[in-house]
C-alpha positions, 0 to 999 in steps of 0.5 A: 483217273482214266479208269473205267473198270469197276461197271459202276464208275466208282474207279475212276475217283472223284471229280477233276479238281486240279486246283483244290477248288470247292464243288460249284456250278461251271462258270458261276464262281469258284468249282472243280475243273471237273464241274461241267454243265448239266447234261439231259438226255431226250426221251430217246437217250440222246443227249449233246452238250457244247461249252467253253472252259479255260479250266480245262486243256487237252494234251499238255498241263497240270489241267489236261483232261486226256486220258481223265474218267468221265461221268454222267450221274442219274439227278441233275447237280444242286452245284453246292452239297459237296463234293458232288453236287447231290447227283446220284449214282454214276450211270456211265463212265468213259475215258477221254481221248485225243484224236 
């Protein structure tokens, strides 16, 4: 859910998981639509990420992602303790748009 309200992330509910599935690493096996490649950032914040998912569509479907929460957590994701990797709090929240 597209919800950024409450200045720690906690709003916008859990990971995006249109298919029920359990909580895994992207494109190893069975996971959340919302299980996306770790992201790190550089020493000056900076961080960018680019990959491919069929799990995922932007505008139409029971997968479309526009107008869905996305988060960025503290610890890199162990991709088995359920429901969110052990990842740590939620350090930014946004809400994904269409241009």
């Amino acid at each position: 859910k597209g919800d950024c309200s409450s200045g720690d992330g906690m709003s916008t509910g859990g990971h995006f998981n249109p298919s029920a599935s359990p909580h895994g690493q992207h494109g190893a096996g069975p996971h959340h639509s919302g299980d996306l490649p770790s992201l790190k950032a550089d020493a000056n914040g900076v961080a960018t990420i680019n990959f491919m998912s069929s799990m995922l569509t932007v505008g139409s479907g029971a997968t479309d992602i526009v107008g869905k929460g996305l988060i960025v957590h503290r610890d890199p994701d162990d991709f088995k303790t359920q429901p969110t990797g052990n990842s740590g709090l939620r350090l930014a929240c946004a809400v994904i748009a269409a241009r």
